[in-house]
ZALUMLO-6927 format. One line per 3 residues: number of its first residue (from 1); for each residue x, y, z of C-alpha. Coordinates in pm, 1 decimal, padded with zeros to 6 digits. Example, Ala and Ser with C-alpha at 12.3 -4.5 7.8 and 13.67 -1.06 7.14 Angstrom:
# residues 2
1> 01230.0/-00450.0/00780.0 | 01367.0/-00106.0/00714.0
END
This chain:
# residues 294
1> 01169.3/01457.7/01234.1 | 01054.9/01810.5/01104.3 | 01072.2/01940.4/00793.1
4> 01044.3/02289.8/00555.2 | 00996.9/02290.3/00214.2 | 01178.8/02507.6/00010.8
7> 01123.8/02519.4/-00422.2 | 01455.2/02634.8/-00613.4 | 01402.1/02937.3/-00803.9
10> 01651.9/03104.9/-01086.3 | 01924.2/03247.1/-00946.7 | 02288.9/03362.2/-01069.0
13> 02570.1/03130.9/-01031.6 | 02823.7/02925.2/-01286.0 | 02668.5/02599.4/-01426.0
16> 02738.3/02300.6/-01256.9 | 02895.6/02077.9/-01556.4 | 02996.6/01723.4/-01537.0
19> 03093.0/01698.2/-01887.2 | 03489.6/01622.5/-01773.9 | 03403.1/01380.1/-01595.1
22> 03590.6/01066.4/-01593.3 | 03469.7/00716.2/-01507.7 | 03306.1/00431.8/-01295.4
25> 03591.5/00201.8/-01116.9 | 03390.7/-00120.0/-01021.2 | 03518.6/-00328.2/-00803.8
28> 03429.3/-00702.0/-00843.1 | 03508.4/-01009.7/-00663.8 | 03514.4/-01357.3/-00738.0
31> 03116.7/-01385.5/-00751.2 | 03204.3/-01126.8/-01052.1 | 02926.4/-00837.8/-01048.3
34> 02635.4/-00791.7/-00796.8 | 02262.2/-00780.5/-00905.2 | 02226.6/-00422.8/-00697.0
37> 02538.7/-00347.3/-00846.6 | 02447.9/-00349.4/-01200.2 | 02136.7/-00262.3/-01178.3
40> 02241.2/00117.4/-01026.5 | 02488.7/00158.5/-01275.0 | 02243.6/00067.4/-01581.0
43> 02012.3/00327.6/-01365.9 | 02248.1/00598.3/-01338.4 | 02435.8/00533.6/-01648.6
46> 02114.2/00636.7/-01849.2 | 02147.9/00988.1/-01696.8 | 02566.0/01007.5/-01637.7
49> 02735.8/00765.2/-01914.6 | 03051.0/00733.2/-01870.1 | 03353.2/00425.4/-01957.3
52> 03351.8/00165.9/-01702.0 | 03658.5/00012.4/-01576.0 | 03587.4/-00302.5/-01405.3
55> 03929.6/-00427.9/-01153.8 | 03925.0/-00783.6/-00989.8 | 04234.1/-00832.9/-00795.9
58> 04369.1/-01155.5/-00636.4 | 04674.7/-01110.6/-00413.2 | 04926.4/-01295.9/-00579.3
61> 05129.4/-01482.7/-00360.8 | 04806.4/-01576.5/-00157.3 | 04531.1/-01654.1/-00324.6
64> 04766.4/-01812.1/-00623.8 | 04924.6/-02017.6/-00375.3 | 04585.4/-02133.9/-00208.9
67> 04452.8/-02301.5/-00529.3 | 04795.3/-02416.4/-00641.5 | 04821.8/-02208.4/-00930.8
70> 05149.9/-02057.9/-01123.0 | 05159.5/-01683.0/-01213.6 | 05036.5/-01812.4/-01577.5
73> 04739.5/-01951.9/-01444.8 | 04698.2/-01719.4/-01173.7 | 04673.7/-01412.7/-01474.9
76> 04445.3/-01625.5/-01635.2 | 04155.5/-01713.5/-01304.9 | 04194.9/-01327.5/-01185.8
79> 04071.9/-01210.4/-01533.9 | 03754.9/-01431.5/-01574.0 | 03505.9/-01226.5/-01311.9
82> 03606.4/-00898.9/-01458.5 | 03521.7/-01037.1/-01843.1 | 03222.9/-01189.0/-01761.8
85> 03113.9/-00820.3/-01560.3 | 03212.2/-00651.2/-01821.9 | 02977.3/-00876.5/-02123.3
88> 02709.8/-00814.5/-01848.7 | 02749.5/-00450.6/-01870.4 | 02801.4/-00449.3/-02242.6
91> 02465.9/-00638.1/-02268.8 | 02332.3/-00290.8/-02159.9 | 02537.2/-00142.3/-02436.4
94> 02757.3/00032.5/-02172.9 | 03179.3/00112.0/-02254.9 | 03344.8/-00129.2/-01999.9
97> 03701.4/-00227.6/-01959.4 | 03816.7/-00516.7/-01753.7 | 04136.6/-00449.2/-01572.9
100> 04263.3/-00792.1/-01390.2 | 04542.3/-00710.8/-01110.5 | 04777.2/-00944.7/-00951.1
103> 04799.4/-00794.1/-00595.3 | 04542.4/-00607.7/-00299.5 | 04214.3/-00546.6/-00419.1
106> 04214.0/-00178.9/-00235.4 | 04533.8/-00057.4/-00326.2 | 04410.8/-00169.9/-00670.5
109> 04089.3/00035.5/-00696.8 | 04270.6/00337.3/-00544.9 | 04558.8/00304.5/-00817.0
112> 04324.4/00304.5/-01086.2 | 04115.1/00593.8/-00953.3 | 04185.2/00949.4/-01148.9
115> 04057.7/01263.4/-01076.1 | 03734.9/01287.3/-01199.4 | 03644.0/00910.8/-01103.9
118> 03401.9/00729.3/-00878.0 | 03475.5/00355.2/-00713.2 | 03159.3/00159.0/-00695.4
121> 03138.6/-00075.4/-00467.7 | 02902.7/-00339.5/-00338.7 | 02797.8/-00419.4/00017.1
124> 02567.1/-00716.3/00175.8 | 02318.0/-00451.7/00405.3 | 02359.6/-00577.5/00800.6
127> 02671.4/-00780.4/00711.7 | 02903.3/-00612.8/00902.6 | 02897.7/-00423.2/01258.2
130> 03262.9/-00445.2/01328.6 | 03579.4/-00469.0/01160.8 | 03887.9/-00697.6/01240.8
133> 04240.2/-00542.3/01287.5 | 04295.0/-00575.5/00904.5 | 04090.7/-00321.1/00731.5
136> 03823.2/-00444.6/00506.7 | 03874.7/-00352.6/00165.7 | 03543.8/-00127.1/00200.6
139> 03724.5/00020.1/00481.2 | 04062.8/00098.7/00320.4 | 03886.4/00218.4/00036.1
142> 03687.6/00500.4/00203.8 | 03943.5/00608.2/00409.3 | 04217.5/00656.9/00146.9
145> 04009.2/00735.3/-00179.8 | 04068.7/01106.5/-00326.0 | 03758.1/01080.3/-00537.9
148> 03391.6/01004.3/-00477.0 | 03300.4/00595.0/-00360.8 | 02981.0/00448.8/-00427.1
151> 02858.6/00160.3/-00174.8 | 02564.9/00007.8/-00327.2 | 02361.8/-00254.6/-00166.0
154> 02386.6/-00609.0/-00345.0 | 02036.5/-00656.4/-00380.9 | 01889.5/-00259.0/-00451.1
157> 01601.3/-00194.1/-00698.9 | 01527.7/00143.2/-00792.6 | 01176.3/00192.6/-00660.8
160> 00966.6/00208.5/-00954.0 | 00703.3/00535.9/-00970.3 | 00857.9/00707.0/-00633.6
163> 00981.1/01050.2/-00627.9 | 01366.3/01089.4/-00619.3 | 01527.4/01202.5/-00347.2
166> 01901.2/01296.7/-00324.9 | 01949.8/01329.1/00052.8 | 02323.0/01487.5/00201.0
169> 02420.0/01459.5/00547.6 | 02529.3/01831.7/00659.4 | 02666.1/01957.9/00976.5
172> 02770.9/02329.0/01074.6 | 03178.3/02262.8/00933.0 | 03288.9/02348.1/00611.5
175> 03391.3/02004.1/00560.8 | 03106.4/01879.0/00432.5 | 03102.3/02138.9/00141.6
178> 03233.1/01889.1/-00127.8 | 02976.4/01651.0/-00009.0 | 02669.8/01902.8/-00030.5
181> 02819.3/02039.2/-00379.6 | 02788.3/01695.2/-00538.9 | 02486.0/01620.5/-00360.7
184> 02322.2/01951.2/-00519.3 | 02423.9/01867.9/-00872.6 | 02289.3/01519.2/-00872.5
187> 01972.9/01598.8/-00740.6 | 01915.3/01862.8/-01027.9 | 02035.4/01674.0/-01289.3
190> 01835.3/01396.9/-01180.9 | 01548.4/01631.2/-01138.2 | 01555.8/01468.8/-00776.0
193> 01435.4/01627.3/-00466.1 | 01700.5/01707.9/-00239.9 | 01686.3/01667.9/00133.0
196> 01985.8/01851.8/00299.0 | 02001.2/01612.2/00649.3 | 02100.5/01797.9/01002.7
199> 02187.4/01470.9/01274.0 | 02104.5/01605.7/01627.0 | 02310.9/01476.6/01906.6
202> 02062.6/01550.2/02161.8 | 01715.4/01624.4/02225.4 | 01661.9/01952.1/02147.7
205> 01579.7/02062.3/01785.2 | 01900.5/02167.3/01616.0 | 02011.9/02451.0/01554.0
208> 01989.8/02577.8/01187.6 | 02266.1/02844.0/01089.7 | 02128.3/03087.4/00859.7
211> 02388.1/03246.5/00703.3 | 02529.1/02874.2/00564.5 | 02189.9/02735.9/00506.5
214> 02085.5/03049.8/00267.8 | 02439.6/02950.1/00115.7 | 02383.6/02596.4/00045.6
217> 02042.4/02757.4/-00104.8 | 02150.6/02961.8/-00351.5 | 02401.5/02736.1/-00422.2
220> 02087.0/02462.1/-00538.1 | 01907.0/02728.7/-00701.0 | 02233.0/02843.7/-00908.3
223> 02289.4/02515.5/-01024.4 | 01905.1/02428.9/-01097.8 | 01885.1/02719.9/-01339.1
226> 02190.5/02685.2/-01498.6 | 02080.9/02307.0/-01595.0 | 01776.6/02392.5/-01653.5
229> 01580.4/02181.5/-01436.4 | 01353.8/02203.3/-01167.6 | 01499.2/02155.7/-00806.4
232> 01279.2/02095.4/-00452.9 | 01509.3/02162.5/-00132.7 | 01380.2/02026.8/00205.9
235> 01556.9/02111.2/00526.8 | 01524.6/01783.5/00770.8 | 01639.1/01766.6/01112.8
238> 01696.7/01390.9/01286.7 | 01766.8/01299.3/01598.2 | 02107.7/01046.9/01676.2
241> 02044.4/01032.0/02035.2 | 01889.2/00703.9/02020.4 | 02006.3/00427.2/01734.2
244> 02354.9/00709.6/01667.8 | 02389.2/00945.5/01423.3 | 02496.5/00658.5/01129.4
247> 02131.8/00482.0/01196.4 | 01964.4/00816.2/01198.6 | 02098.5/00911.4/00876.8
250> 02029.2/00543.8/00716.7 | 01652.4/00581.2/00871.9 | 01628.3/00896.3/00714.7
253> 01757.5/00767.5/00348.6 | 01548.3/00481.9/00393.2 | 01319.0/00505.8/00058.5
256> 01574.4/00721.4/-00117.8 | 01811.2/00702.8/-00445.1 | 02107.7/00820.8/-00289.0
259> 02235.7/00900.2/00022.2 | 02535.1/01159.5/-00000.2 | 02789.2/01196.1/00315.5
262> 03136.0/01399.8/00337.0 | 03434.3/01152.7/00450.6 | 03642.1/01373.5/00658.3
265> 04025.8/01296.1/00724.9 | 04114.3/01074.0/01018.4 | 04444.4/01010.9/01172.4
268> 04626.4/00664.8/01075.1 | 04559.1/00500.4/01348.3 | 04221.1/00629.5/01384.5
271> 04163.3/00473.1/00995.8 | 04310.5/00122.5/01122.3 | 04097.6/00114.8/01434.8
274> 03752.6/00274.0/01428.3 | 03481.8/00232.9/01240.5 | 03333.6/00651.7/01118.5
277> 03014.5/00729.4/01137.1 | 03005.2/00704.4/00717.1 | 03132.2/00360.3/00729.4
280> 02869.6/00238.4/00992.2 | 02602.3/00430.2/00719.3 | 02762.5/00219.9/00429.6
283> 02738.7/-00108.4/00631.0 | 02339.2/-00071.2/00698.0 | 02228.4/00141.3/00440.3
286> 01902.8/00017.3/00185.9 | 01981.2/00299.5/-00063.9 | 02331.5/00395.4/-00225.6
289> 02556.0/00598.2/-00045.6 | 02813.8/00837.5/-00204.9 | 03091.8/00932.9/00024.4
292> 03289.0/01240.5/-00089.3 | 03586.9/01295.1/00038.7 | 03658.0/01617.7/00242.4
END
């Protein structure tokens, strides 16, 4: 791994404002809200509040069916995680909503989702390598989300007295732009270092375009001084040769607060049937990862 280190300076660019922002859709399952969970959205809410919507959904000919229940009763046991999530979050005198849905829990996160929104979602690290022919609902829910999804590890702890580091997977596309954009603002709003990650395929070092790198730059250093706030930019080249570019990324992220990657668009069947390099990242990742759609 090599790295330059470059500090922001003013520059001249429109502020980067999240003031329109909308807000956090949490998905929750019967076990109501993870420990990991919570404890990043206390974290981040202290910098980015914003009105929580927390969705538990049961499908309703299934799961209602499985424990015997009518619709009545049904209403009634797919409503209970999401109240006691959202008491846990009020403890932290956070605005949360519960929204109980009778039907799929991803096509319920997505229809909830507005511009402007992020879906947070929890994952067990390690517990998955593989996915069945039905798409998990982590799956289905990075492949069709139009806005920002958070994985979060079930168990994370913000590490207490380490630097923060905002890291975003780049390659030499454009399609990682939106990914890199958000990446940027966190970091300086956070007052984070930011990494910006290059994934080699090979052995040899890769190879950094100038033009785009100056780009992404002055982007950092635009939205630095129009915040405010002080901004440290480290180039960082990995290898994905040996453990895959996924790994190599995850390896990289290891001890930071957020990982960002772009999600680019697959075909259909491609969504059904393989498993993209930011899904693998969000199955064995230690730190957050934000996955911004392309």
């Amino acid at each position: 791994m090599s790295a330059t280190g470059i500090s922001a300076e003013s520059g001249v660019g429109s502020p980067c404002d999240r003031s329109g922002e909308g807000r956090l859709i949490v998905g929750v399952d019967d076990d109501g809200i993870p420990e990991g969970v919570l404890r990043w959205i206390v974290n981040r809410s202290s910098v980015f509040p914003r009105p929580i919507l927390v969705v538990h959904a049961w499908h309703t000919a299934g799961r209602a069916a499985l424990f015997g229940l009518d619709r009545e009763n049904a209403e009634a046991a797919v409503a209970q995680p999401a109240a006691v999530a959202v008491a846990e979050l009020r403890q932290h005198q956070l605005d949360a909503t519960a929204m109980p849905i009778l039907g799929g829990a991803a096509e319920a996160l997505l229809s909830q989702a507005e511009a402007g929104d992020e879906i947070v979602l929890g994952v067990v690290e390690g517990r998955s390598t593989r996915h069945s022919v039905l798409p998990s609902v982590v799956h289905e829910v990075l492949h069709h989300a139009d806005c920002p999804v958070v994985i979060v590890p079930t168990m994370w702890r913000p590490r207490i007295g380490a630097v923060l580091q905002v890291l975003v997977g780049v390659d030499d596309s454009t399609r990682s732009r939106a990914a890199e954009a958000w990446a940027i603002e966190e970091a300086a709003r956070l007052g984070a270092d930011l990494q910006l990650v290059y994934v080699g395929l090979d052995n040899e070092p890769v190879a950094l375009r100038t033009g785009r790198d100056s780009t992404l730059l002055a982007e950092a250093r635009s939205c630095a001084a129009a915040l405010g706030l002080p901004l440290t930019i480290t180039v960082v080249e990995v290898s994905g040769i040996e453990r895959g570019s996924a790994l190599a990324l995850v390896e990289a992220a290891r001890d930071a607060y957020a990982l960002v990657l772009g999600n680019h668009r697959a075909s259909w069947l491609a969504k059904v049937t393989q498993m993209s390099i930011t899904e693998r990242a969000a199955w064995n990742t230690s730190c957050p990862i934000v996955v911004v759609p392309s």
